[in-house]
C-alpha positions as CSV (number, residue, x, y, z in Angstrom):
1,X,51.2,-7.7,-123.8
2,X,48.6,-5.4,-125.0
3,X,47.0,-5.9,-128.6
4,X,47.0,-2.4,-130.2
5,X,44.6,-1.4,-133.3
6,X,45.9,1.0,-135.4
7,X,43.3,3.1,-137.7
8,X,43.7,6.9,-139.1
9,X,42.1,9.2,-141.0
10,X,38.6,7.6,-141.1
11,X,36.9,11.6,-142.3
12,X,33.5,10.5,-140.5
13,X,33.6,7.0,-142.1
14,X,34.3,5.3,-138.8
15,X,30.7,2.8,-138.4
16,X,31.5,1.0,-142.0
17,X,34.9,0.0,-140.6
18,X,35.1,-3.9,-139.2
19,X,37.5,-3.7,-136.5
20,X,39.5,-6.5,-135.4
21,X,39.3,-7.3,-131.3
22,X,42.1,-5.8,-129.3
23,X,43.0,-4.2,-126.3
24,X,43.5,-0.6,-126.6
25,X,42.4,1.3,-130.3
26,X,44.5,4.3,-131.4
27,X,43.3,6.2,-133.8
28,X,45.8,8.8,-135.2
29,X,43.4,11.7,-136.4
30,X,41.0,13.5,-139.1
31,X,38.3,12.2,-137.1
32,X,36.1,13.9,-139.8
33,X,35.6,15.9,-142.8
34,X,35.7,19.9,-141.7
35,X,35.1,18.9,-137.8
36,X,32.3,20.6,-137.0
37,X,30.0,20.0,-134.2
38,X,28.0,17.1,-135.6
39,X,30.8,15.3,-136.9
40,X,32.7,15.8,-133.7
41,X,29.4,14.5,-131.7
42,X,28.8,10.9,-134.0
43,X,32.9,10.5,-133.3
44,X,32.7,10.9,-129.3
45,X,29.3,8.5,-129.8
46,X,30.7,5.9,-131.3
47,X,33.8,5.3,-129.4
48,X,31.8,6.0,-126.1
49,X,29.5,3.1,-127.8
50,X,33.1,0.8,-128.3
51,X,33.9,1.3,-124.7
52,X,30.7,0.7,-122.9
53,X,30.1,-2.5,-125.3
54,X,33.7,-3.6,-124.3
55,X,35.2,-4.0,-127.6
56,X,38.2,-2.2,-126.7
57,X,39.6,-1.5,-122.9
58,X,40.9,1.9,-124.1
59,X,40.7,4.3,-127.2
60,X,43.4,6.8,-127.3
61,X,43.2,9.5,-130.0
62,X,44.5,12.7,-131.5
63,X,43.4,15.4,-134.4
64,X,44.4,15.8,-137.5
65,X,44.3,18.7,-140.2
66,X,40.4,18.1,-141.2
67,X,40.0,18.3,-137.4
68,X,39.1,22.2,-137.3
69,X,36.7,22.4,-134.4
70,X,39.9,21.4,-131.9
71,X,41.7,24.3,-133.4
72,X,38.9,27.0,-133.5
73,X,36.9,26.3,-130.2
74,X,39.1,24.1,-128.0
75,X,37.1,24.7,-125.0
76,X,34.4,23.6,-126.9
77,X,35.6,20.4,-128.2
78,X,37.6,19.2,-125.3
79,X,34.8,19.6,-123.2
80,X,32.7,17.0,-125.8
81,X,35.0,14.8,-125.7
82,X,35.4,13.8,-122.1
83,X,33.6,10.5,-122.5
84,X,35.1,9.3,-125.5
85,X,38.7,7.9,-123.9
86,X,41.7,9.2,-124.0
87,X,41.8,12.4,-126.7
88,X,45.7,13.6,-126.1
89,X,46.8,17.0,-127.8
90,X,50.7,17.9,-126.8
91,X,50.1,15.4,-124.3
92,X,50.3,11.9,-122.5
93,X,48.5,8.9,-121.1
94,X,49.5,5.5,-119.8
95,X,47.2,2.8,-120.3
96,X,47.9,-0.7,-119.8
97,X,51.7,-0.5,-118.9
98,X,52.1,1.7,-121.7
99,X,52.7,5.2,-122.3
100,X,51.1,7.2,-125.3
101,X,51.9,10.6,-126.3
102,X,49.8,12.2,-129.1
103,X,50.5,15.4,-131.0
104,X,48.3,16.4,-134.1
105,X,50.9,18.9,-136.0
106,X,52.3,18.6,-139.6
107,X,54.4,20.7,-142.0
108,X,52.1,23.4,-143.5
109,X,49.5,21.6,-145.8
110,X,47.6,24.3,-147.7
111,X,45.4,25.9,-145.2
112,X,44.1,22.8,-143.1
113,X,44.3,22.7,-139.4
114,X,47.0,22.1,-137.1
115,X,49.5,23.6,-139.5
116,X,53.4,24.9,-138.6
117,X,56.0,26.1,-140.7
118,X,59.1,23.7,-141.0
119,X,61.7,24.1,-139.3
120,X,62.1,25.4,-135.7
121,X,58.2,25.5,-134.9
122,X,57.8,22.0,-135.5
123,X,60.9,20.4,-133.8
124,X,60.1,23.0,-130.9
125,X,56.3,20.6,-131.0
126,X,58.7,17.6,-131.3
127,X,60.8,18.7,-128.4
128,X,58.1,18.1,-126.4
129,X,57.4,14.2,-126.5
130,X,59.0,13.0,-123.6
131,X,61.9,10.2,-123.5
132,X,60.0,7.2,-122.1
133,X,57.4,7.3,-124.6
134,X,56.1,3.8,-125.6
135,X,54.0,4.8,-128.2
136,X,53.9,8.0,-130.2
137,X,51.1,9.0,-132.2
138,X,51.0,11.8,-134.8
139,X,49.1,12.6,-137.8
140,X,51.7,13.2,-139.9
141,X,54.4,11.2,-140.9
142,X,58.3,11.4,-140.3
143,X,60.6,12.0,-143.6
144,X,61.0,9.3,-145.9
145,X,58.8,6.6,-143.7
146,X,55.4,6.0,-145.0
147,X,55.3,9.4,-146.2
148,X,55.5,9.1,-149.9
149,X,52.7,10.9,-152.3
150,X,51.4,10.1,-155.6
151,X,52.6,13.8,-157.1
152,X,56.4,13.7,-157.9
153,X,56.4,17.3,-159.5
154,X,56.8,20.0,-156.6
155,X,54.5,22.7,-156.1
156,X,55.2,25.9,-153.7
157,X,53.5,24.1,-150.9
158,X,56.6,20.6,-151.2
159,X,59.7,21.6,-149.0
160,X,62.7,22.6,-150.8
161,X,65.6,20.7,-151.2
162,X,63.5,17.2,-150.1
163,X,63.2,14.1,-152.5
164,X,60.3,15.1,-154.5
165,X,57.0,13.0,-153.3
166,X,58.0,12.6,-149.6
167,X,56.3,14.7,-147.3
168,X,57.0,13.7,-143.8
169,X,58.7,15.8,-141.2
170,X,62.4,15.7,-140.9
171,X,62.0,17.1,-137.7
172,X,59.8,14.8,-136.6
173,X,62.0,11.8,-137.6
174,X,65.1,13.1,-135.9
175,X,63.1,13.1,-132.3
176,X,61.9,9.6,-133.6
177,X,65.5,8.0,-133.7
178,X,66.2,10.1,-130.6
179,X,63.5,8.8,-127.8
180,X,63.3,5.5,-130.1
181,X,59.7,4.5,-128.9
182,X,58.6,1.2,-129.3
183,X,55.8,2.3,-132.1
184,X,55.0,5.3,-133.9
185,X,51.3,5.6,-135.6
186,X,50.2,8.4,-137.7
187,X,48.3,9.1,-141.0
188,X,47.8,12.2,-143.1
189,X,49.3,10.2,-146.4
190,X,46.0,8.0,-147.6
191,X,48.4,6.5,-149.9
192,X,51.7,5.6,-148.1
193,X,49.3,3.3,-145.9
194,X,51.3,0.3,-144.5
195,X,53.9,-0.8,-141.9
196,X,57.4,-1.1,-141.6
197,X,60.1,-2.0,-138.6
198,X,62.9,0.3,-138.6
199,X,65.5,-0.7,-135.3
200,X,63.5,-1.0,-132.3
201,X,60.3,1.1,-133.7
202,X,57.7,-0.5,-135.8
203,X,56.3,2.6,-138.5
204,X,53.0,2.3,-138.6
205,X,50.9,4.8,-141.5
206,X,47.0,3.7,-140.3
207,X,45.6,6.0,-142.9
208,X,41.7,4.2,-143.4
209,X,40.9,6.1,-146.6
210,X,42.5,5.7,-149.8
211,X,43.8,8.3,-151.8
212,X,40.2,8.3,-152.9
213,X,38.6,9.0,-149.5
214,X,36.8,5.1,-149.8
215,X,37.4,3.5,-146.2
216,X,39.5,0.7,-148.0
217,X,42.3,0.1,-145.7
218,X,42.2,-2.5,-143.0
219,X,43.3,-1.5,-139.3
220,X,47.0,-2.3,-138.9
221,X,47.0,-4.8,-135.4
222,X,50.5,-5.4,-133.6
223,X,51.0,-6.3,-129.9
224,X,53.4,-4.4,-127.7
């Protein structure tokens, strides 16, 4: 029964975090600020330094929308990351019995990275994640689960016709219910951190930074 820890959007933060021992560490993206080559390099250093120290068996990780470099040059940035465990875009991996899929799309979100319109080109991303998933890792959240923002007035960029200060993806939550994997770990909302068991998937929002970008929140640890 592997011990999974959870952590998300650490924005370059990642050395001032005190992770708990487990077996495998997901980490859910924004990997960085603006994901250029520097940041991208301390990221693939330190979990290439987790590894060979033994702290975790596996590290398996997606983007997020600060995450530009694996949008622009993804030649580039795939190639730096060889060493640093298991980096899945639109993809999977199985690890320990278990089998990850990791996607890093969201609803449009100003002009960040990794950005789809709602609606068809999202659940066409969603359509994707295959049935026998174990563990589905996204950066942004499903509709109404860990998704809630501080702003409750709507702005052009809030989807129409959605309870005002939820965010998530009701795209994303539908092919949730569907392939009913035993977890689901994402980010993207600093301040709907926290867990939550719905059915057979436990929610987990992993999001490291508060709402003020301080690396506040502790990694979330379950066993599967």
């Amino acid at each position: 029964m592997p011990r999974i820890v959870a952590i998300s959007d650490t924005h370059g933060l990642h050395k001032k975090l005190k992770l708990p021992d487990g077996d495998i560490l997901v980490h859910s993206g924004d990997i960085s600020m603006r994901g250029d080559i520097d940041e991208v390099q301390r990221f693939v250093d330190w979990v290439d330094t987790l590894l060979n120290k033994g702290k975790y068996k596996d590290v398996v990780w997606i983007c997020g929308n600060h995450d530009f470099l694996f949008e622009e040059n993804p030649t580039l940035a795939r190639d730096m990351v060889k060493v640093a465990g298991h980096y899945l875009q639109d993809s999977s991996v199985t690890v320990q019995g278990l089998k990850f899929y990791g996607s890093p799309w969201q609803p449009e979100f100003y002009d960040w990275a990794f950005n789809l319109p709602r609606g068809n080109a999202l659940k066409i991303m969603w359509d994707k994640i295959p049935t026998d998933t174990d563990v589905l890792i996204t950066h942004g959240p499903p509709y109404l689960i860990q998704d809630d923002i501080f702003r409750k007035t709507r702005t052009k960029y809030d989807p129409v016709g959605l309870v005002p200060g939820h965010v998530g993806c009701w795209d994303l939550a539908k092919a949730v219910e569907r392939i009913k994997p035993k977890a689901h770990i994402f980010g993207h909302i600093h301040e709907a951190y926290g867990e939550v068991k719905v059915g057979d998937t436990l929610y987990v929002n992993a999001s490291t930074c508060t709402y003020s970008y301080d690396p506040e929140n502790e990694p979330i640890v379950f066993d599967l």
